[in-house]
C-alpha positions as CSV (number, residue, x, y, z in Angstrom):
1,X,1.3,11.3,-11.4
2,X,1.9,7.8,-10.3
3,X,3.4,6.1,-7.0
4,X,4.6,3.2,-6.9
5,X,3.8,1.1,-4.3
6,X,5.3,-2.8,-4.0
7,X,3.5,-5.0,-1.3
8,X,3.7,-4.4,2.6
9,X,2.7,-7.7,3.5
10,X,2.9,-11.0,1.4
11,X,0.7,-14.2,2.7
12,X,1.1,-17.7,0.9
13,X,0.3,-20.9,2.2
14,X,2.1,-23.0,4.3
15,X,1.7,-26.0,1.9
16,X,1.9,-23.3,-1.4
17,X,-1.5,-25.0,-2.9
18,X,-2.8,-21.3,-2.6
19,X,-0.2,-19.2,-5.3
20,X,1.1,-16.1,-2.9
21,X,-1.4,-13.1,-2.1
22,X,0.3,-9.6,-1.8
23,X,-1.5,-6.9,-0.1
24,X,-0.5,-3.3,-0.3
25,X,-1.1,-1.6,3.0
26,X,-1.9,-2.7,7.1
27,X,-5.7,-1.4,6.5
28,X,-5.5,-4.3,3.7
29,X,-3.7,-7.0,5.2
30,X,-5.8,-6.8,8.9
31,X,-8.9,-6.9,6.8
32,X,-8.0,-10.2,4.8
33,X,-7.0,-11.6,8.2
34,X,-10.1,-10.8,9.4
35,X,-12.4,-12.6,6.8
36,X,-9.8,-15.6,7.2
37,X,-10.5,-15.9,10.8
38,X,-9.4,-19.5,12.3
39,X,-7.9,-19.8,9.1
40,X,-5.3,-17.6,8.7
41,X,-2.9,-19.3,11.0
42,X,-2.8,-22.0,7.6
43,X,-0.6,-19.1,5.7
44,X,3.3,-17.5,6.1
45,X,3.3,-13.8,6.7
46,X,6.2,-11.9,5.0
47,X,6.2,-8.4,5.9
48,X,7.9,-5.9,3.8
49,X,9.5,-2.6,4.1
50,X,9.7,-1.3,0.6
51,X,11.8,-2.9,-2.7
52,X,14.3,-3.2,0.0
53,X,13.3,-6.2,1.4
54,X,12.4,-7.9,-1.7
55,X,14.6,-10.3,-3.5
56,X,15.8,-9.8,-7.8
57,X,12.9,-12.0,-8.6
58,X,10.4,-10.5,-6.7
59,X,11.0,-6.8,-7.4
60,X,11.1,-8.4,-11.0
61,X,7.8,-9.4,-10.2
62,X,6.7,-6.1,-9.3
63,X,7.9,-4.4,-12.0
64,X,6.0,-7.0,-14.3
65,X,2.9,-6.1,-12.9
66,X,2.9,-2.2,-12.0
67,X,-1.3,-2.3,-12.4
68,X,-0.9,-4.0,-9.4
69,X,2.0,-1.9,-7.7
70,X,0.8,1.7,-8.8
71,X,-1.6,3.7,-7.7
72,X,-2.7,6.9,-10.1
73,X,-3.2,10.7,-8.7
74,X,-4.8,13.2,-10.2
75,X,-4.6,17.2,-10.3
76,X,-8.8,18.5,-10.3
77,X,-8.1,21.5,-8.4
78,X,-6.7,24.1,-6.6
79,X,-6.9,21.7,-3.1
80,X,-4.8,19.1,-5.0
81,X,-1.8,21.7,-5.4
82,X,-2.2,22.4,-1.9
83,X,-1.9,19.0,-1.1
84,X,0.8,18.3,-3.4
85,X,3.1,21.2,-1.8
86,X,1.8,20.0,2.0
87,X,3.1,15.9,0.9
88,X,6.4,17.2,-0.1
89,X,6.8,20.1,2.6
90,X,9.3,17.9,5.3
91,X,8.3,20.5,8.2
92,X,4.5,20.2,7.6
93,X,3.4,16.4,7.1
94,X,5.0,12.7,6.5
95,X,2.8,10.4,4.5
96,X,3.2,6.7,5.8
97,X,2.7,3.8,3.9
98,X,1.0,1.7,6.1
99,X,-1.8,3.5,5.7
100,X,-2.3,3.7,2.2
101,X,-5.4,1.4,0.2
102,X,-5.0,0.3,-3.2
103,X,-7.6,2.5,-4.6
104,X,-7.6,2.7,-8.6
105,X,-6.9,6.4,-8.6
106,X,-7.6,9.3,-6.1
107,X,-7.6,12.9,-5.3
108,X,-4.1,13.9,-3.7
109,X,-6.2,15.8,-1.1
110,X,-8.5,12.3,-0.2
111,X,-5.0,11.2,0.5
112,X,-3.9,13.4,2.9
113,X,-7.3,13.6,4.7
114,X,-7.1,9.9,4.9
115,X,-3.2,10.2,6.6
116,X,-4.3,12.8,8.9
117,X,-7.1,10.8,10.1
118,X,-4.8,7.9,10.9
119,X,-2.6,10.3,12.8
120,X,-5.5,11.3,14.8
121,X,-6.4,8.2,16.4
């Protein structure tokens, strides 16, 4: 199974000399800002709420490059159904976004744990 995920934040220069950074999740986004330090004031933030928010062109864009917009899942057990049916159960849990990495390909469960930890804090 895949999900597609477009960017939640977009940085780019203020000058463009740097070609446009997109970065798929909060997690992602306050850790570039980090490393930047002092020097992240130098770029534009656009923030994005899904292909919403995104111009022709840019969800274009996406769509051009879904290595960089989709993230794989896959079934190795019993725990991934579990998981599966707990993600798509309304009354039990609502995965959110912001909290997702752009890791190559994961466990549907590693997911979840990863969600509920957020909600924890």
């Amino acid at each position: 199974m895949l999900d597609f995920i477009p960017p939640t934040v977009e940085a780019s220069t203020k000058d463009n000399t740097i070609e446009k950074l997109a970065l798929y999740s909060m997690a992602d986004y306050e850790a570039w800002k980090k490393d930047l330090g002092d020097k992240a004031t130098e770029y534009e933030i656009k923030y994005r709420k899904g292909l919403v928010s995104s111009e022709n062109k840019e969800v274009k864009e996406y769509f051009a490059n879904l290595d960089n917009c989709t993230k794989k899942f896959v079934w190795a057990d019993d725990e991934d159904g579990d998981a599966i049916e707990l993600a798509f159960d309304n009354d039990k849990l609502i995965i959110s976004p912001s909290h997702r990495t752009k890791k190559e390909e994961e466990k549907w469960d590693e997911e979840l744990e990863r969600e509920n930890k957020q909600k924890q804090k």
